[in-house]
N, C-alpha and C positions, 0 to 999 in steps of 0.2 A: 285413158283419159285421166285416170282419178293420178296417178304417176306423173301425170304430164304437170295438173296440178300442182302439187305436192313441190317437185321441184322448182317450180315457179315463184312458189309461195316462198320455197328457201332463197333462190335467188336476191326475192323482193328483201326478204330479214335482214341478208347481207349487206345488201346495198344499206338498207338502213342504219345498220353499225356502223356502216364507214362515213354515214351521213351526222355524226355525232356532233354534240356541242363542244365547243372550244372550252379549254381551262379556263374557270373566271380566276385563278391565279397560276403564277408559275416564279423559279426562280431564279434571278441571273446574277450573270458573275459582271465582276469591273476592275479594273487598276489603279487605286490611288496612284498621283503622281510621284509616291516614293518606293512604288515598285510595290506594293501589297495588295495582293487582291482581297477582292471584298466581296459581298452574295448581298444579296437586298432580292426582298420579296416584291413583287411585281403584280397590280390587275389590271386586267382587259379593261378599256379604255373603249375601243372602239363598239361602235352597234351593229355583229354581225349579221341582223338583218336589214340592213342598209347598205353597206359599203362593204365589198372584196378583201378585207384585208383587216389583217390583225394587230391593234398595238397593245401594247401592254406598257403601262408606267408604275412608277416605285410608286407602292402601295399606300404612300404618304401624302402623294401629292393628289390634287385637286382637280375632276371634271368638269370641266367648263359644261362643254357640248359633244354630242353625241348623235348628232344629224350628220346627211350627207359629209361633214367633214370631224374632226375628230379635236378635241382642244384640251391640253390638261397644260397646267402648271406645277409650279414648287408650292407655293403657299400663298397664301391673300399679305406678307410681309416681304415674300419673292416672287415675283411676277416671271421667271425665267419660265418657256413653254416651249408645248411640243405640239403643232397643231399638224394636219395630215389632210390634205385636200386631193381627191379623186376627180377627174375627168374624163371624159370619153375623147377620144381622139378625133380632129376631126381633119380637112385638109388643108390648114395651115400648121399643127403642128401633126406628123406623123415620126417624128424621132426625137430623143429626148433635146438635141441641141436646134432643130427647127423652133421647140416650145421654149427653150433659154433664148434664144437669138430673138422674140419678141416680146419674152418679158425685159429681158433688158435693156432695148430700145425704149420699152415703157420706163421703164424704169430709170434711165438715163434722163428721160424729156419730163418725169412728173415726182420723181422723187429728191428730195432736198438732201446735196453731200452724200449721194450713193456713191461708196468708193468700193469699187469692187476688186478683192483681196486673195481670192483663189477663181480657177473657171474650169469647170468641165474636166475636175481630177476623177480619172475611172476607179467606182467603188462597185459593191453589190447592195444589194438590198432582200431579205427575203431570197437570197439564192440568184436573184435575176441582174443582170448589166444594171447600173446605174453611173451616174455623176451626181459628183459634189461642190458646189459653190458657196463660197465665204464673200460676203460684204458691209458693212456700215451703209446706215442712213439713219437722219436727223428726223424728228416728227413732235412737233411741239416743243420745239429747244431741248429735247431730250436726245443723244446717239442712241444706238441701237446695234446689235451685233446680230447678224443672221448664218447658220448652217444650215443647206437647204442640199437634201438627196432627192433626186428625181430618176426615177425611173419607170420602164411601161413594161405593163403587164394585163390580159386578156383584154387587148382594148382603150385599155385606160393606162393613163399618164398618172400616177401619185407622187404627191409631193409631201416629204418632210420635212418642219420648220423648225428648228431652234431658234430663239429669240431671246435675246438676255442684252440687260446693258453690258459695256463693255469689264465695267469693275464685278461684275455678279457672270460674265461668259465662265470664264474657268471653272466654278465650284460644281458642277455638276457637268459639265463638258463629259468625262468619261463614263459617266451613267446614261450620257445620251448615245455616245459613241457606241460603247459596249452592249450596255446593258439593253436601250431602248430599241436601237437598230439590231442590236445581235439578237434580239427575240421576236423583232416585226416579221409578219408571215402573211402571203397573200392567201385566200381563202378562196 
């Protein structure tokens, strides 16, 4: 018995280790668009006692929110952002293009000059299938540029937003691409 114990106990330790905390930093790489890669230090963004999944942004910018959904920007002078909304699946959307095919019906009937500019290009996310959708829309005489990955995982539908006007999309475009998607992790 006392053996039986014993290994039990190691077992449980084990499992323990593998049950570890995420890096509250890490560091990624990107491409200036003249061909030079660059490394920028990155923190955990998201609340992983809350939400499935891990983001990490340049260690510069700014946390909104840290509930159920995930919000960081560039700076209180750059509004460009990365927000991350999780959902559970339910049965109207059970695959990633059931969940696009009724946002953008919404989206078509309640958003002002939604032009939609890419649809359903196959990416990954975190290792798992995803798609990526590019569109404009107007909100207060203001345009707007949107990069949105979606993908499902244990359940749940996540959604990535990039958000920048159209003259501020490009400046950090490859820190989202690279750097922000190339270290999101589902947990």
């Amino acid at each position: 018995m006392k053996k039986f114990l014993i290994a039990l106990l190691a077992l449980a330790m084990l499992f323990c280790a593998s049950c570890s905390a995420p890096d509250a930093t890490t560091v990624a790489s990107y491409t200036l668009p003249d061909g030079t890669a660059q490394e920028i230090e990155m923190k955990l963004a998201s609340n992983t006692d809350i939400v499935q999944y891990l983001l990490y942004v340049p260690s510069t910018w700014v946390i909104k929110d840290q509930s159920a959904s995930t919000v960081a920007y560039v700076s209180e002078e750059n509004k460009t952002s990365v927000s991350v909304a999780q959902w559970n699946l339910t049965k109207e959307y059970t695959t990633i293009d059931a969940w696009w095919s009724l946002v953008k019906e919404d989206y078509v009937k309640t958003i002002p000059n939604f032009t939609l500019i890419e649809e359903g290009t196959p990416t990954t996310l975190g290792g798992a299938e995803a798609k990526n959708y590019i569109y404009t829309a107007t909100f207060s005489g203001q345009v707007y540029k949107y990069n949105v990955v979606a993908s499902i995982d244990q359940g749940s539908i996540h959604i990535i937003t990039y958000t920048s006007t159209p003259e501020l999309y490009d400046n950090t475009l490859a820190i989202y691409k690279e750097a922000i998607l190339g270290s999101f992790r589902f947990s």
